[in-house]
py3Dmol code that shows the C-alpha trace and the ligand (Angstrom):
import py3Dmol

protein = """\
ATOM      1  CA  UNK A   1      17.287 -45.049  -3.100  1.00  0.00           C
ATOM      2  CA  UNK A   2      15.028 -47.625  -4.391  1.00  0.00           C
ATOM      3  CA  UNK A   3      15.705 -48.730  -7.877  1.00  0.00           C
ATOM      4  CA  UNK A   4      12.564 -47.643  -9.717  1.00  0.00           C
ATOM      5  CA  UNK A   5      10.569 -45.075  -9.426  1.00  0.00           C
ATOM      6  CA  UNK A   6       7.786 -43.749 -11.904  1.00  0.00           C
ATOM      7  CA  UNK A   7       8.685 -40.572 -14.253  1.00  0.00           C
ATOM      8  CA  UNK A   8       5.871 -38.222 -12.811  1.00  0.00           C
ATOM      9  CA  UNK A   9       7.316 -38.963  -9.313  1.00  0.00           C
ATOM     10  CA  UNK A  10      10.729 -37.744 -10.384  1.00  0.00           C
ATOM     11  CA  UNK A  11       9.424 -35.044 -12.684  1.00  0.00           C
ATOM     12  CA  UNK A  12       7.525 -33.418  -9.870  1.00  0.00           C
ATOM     13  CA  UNK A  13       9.982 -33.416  -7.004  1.00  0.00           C
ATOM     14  CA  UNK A  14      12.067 -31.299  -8.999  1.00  0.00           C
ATOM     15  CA  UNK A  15       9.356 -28.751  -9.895  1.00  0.00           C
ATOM     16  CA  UNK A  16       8.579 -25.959  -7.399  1.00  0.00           C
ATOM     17  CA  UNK A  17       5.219 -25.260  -7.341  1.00  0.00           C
ATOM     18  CA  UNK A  18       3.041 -22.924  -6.189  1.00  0.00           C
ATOM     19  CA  UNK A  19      -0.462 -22.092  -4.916  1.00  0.00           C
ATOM     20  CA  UNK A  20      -1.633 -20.397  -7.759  1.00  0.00           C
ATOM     21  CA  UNK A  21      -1.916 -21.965 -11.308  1.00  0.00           C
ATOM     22  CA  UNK A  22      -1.428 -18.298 -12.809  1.00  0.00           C
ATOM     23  CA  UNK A  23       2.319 -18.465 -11.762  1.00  0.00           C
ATOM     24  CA  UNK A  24       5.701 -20.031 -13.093  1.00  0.00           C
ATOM     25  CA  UNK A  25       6.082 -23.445 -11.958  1.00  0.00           C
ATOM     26  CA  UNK A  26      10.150 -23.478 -12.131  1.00  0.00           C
ATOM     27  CA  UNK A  27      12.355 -26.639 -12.860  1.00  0.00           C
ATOM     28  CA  UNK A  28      15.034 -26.809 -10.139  1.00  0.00           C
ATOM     29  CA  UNK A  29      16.746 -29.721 -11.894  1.00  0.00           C
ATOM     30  CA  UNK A  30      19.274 -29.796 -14.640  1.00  0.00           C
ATOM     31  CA  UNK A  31      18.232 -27.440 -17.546  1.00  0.00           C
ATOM     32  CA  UNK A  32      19.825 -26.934 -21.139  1.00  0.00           C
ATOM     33  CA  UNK A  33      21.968 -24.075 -22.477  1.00  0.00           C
ATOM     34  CA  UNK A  34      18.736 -22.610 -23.156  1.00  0.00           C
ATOM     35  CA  UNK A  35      17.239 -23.110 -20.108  1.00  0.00           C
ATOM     36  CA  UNK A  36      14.846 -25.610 -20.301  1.00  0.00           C
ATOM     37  CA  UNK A  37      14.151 -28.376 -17.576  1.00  0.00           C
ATOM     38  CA  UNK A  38      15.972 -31.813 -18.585  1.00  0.00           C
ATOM     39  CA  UNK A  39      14.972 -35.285 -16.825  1.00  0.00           C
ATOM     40  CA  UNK A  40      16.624 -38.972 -17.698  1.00  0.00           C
ATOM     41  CA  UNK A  41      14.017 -40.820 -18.667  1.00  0.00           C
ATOM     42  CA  UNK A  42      15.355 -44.863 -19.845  1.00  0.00           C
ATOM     43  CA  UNK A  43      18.954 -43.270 -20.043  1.00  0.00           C
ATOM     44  CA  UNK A  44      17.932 -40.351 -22.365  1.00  0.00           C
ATOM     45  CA  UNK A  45      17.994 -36.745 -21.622  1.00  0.00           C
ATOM     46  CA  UNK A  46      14.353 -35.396 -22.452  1.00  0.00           C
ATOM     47  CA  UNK A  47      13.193 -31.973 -21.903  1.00  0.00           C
ATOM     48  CA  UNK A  48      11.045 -31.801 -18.846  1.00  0.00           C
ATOM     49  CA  UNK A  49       7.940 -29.322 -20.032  1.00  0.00           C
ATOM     50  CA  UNK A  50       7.821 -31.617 -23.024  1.00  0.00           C
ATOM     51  CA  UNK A  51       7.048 -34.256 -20.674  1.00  0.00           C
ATOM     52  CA  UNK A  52       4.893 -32.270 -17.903  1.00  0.00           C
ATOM     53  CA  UNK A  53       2.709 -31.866 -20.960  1.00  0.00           C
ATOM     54  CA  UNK A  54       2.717 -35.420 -22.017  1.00  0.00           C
ATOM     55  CA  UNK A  55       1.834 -37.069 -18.161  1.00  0.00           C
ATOM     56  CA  UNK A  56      -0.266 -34.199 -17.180  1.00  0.00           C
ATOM     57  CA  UNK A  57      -2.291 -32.740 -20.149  1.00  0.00           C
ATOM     58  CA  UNK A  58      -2.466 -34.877 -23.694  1.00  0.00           C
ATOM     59  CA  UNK A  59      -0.159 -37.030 -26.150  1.00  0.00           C
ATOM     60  CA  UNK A  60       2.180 -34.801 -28.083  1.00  0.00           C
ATOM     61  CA  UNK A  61       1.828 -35.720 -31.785  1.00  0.00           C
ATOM     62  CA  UNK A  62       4.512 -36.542 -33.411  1.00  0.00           C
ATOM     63  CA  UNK A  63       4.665 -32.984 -35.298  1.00  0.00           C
ATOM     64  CA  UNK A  64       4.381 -30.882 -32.810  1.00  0.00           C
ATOM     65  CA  UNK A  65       6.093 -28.871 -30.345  1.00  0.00           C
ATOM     66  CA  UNK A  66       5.265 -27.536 -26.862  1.00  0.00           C
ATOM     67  CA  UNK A  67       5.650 -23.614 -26.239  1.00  0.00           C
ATOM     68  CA  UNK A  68       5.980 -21.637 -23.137  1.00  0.00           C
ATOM     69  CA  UNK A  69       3.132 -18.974 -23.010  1.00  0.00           C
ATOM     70  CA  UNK A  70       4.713 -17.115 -20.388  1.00  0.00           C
ATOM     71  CA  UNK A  71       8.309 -17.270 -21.898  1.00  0.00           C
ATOM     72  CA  UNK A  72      10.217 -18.949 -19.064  1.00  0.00           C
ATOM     73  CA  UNK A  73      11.995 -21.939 -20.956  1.00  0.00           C
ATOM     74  CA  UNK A  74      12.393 -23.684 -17.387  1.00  0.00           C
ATOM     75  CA  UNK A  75       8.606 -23.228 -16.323  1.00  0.00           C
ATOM     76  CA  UNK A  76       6.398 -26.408 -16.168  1.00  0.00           C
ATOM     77  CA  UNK A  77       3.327 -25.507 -15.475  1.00  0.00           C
ATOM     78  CA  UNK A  78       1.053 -27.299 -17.209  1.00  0.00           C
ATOM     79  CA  UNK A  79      -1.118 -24.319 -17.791  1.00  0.00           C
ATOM     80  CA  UNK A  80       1.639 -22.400 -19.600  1.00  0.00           C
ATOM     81  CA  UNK A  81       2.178 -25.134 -21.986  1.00  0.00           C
ATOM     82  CA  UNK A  82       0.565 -25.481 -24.883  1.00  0.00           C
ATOM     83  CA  UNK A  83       0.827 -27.273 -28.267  1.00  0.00           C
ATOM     84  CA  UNK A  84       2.046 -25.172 -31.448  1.00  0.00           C
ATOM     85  CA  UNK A  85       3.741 -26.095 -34.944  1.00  0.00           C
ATOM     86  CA  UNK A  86       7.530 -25.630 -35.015  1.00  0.00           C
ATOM     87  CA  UNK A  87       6.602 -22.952 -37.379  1.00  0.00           C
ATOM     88  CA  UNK A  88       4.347 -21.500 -34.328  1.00  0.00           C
ATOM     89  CA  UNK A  89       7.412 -21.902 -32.388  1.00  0.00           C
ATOM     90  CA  UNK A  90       9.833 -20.407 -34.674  1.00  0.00           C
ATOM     91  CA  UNK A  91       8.088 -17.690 -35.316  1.00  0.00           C
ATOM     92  CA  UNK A  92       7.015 -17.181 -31.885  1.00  0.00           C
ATOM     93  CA  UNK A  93      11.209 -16.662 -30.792  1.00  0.00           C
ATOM     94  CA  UNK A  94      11.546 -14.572 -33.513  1.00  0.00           C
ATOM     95  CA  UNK A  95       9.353 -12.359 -32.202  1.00  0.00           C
ATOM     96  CA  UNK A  96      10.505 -12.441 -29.181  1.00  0.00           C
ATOM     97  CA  UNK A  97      13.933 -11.800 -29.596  1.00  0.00           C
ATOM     98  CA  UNK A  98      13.242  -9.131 -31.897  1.00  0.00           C
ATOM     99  CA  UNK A  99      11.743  -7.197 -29.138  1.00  0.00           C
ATOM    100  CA  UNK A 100      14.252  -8.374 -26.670  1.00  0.00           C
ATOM    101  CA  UNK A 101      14.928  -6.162 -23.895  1.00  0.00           C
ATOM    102  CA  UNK A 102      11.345  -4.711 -23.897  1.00  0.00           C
ATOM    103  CA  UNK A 103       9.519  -7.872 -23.318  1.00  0.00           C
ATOM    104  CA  UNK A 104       8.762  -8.544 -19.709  1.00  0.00           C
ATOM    105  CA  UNK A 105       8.296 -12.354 -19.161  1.00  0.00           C
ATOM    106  CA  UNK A 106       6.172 -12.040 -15.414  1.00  0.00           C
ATOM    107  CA  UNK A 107       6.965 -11.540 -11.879  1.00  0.00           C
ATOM    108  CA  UNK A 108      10.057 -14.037 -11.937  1.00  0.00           C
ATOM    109  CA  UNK A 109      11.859 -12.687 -14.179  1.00  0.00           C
ATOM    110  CA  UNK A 110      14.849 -10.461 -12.673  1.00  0.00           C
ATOM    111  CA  UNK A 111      14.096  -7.461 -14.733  1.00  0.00           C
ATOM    112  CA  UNK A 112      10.082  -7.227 -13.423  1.00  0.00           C
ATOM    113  CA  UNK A 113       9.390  -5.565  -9.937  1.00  0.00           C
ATOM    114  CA  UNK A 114       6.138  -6.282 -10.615  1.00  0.00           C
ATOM    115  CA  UNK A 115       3.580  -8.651  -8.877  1.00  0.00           C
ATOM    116  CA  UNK A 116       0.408 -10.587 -10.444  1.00  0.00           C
ATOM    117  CA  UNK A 117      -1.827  -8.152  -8.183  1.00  0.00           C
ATOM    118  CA  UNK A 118       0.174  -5.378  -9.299  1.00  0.00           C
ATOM    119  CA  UNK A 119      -0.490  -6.338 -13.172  1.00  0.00           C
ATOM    120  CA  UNK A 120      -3.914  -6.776 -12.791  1.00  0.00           C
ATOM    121  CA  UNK A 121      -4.171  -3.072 -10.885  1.00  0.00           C
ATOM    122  CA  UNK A 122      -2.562  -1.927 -13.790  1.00  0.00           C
ATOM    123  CA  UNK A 123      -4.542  -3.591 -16.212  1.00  0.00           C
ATOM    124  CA  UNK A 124      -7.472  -2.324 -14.307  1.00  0.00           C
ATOM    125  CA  UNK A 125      -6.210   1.370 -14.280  1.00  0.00           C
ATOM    126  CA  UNK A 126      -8.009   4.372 -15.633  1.00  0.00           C
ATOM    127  CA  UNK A 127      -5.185   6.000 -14.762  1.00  0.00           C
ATOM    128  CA  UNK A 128      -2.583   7.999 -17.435  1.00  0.00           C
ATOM    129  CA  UNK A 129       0.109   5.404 -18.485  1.00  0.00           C
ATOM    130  CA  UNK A 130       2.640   7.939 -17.399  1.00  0.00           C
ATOM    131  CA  UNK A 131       1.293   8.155 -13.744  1.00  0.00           C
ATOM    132  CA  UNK A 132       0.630   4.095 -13.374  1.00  0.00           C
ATOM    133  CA  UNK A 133       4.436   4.266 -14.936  1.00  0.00           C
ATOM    134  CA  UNK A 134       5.914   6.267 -11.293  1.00  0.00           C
ATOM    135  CA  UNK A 135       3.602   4.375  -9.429  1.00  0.00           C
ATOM    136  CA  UNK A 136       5.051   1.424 -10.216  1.00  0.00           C
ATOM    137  CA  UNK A 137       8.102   2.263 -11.123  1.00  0.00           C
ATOM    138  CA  UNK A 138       7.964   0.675 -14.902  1.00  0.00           C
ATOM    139  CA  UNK A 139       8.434   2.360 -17.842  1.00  0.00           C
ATOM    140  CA  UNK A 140       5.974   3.697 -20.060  1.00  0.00           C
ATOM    141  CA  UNK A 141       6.302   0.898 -22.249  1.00  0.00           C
ATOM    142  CA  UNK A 142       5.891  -1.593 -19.759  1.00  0.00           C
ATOM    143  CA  UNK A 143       2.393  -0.115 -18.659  1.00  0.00           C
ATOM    144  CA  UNK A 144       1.642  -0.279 -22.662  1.00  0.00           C
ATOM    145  CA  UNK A 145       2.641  -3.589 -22.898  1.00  0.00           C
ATOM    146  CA  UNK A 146       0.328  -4.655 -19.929  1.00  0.00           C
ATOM    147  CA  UNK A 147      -2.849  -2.915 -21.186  1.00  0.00           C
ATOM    148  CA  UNK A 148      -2.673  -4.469 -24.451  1.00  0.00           C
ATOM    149  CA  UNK A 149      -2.182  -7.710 -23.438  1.00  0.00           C
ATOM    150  CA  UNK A 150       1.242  -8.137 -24.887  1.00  0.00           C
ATOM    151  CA  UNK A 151       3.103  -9.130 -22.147  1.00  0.00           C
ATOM    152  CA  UNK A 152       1.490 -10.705 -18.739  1.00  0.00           C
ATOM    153  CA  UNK A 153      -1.303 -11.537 -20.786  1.00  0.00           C
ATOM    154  CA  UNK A 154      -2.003 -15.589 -19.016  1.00  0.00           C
ATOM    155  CA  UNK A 155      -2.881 -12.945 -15.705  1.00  0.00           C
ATOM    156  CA  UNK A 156      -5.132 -10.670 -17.961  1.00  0.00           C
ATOM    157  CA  UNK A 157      -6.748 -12.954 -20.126  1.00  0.00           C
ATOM    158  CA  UNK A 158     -10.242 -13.401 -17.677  1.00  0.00           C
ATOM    159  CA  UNK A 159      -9.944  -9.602 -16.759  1.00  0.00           C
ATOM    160  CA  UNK A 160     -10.029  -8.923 -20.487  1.00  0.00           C
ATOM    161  CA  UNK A 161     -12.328 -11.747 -21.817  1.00  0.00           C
ATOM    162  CA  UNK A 162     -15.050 -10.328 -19.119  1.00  0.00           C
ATOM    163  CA  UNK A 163     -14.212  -6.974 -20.820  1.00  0.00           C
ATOM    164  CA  UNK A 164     -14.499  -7.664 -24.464  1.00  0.00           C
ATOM    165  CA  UNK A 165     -17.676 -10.120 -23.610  1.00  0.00           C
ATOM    166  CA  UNK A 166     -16.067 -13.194 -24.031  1.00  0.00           C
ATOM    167  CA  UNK A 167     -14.519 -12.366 -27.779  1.00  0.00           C
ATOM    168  CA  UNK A 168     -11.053 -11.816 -26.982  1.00  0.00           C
ATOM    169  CA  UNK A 169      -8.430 -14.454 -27.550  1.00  0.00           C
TER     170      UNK A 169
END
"""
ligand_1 = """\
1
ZN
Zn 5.120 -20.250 -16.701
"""
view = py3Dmol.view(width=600, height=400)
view.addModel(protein, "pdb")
view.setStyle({"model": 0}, {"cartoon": {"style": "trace"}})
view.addModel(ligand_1, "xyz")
view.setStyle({"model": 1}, {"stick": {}})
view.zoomTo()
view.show()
């Protein structure tokens, strides 16, 4: 093994990535209790999103923090990073684990049977919740969840900005 070899080099072997941008990049290497992606980086243990961010998007300023959009702790693609105030953060788990158990974090996560095409149908649907709910085999909620653009919402985003004529966030 040669002696040196640049961060992004290491950072990236250990990241499995796909074709599309829209999905989870996961971090195969070794994560925290949490889950998040850790790398050695001069002898120090720093978390590896942190520094997808910092190689591949901008400097982090010093008060800042890097959140998941799409909830995965070890994801590292860049485009589910972005920069938020620990109080962003903080609030932003406390959220989420107040509606643990309902949220659905994409098509990676054990408890989704769902795929990106299969969100975006739904999204689409003009269907009754209840029947896109059998179809799918989701709950009600889940459908709900979809539709409003709480959960899956880095897949509906475009779908709904084309909707709402560009206004929606
Ligand atoms: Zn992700």
């Amino acid at each position: 093994m040669p002696p040196f070899r640049p961060v992004t080099e290491r950072l990236w072997e250990k990241i499995k990535k796909t074709d599309s941008s829209e999905d989870c990049w996961f971090w195969t290497g070794a994560k925290t209790r949490q889950g998040y992606g850790t790398i050695a980086i001069k002898g120090k243990a720093k978390l590896a999103h942190r520094t997808v961010y910092e190689t591949s998007v901008e400097p982090i300023p010093d008060e800042l923090c890097v959140m998941h959009i799409c909830d995965n702790p070890s994801c590292c693609n860049p485009k589910h990073l972005k920069l938020g105030t620990i109080y962003e953060n903080n609030k932003d788990r406390h959220e989420k684990n107040r509606s643990k158990g309902k949220a659905h974090k994409g098509e990676n996560s054990p408890m989704s049977k769902l795929t990106s095409n299969d969100v975006l149908e739904i999204f689409k649907s003009e269907e009754k919740l209840k029947e896109i709910a059998k179809k799918f085999g989701i709950t009600f909620q889940t459908v709900s969840d979809i539709q409003n653009g709480k959960s899956w919402n880095w897949l509906t985003k475009n779908e709904a900005n084309h909707r709402a004529g560009g206004s929606f966030k």
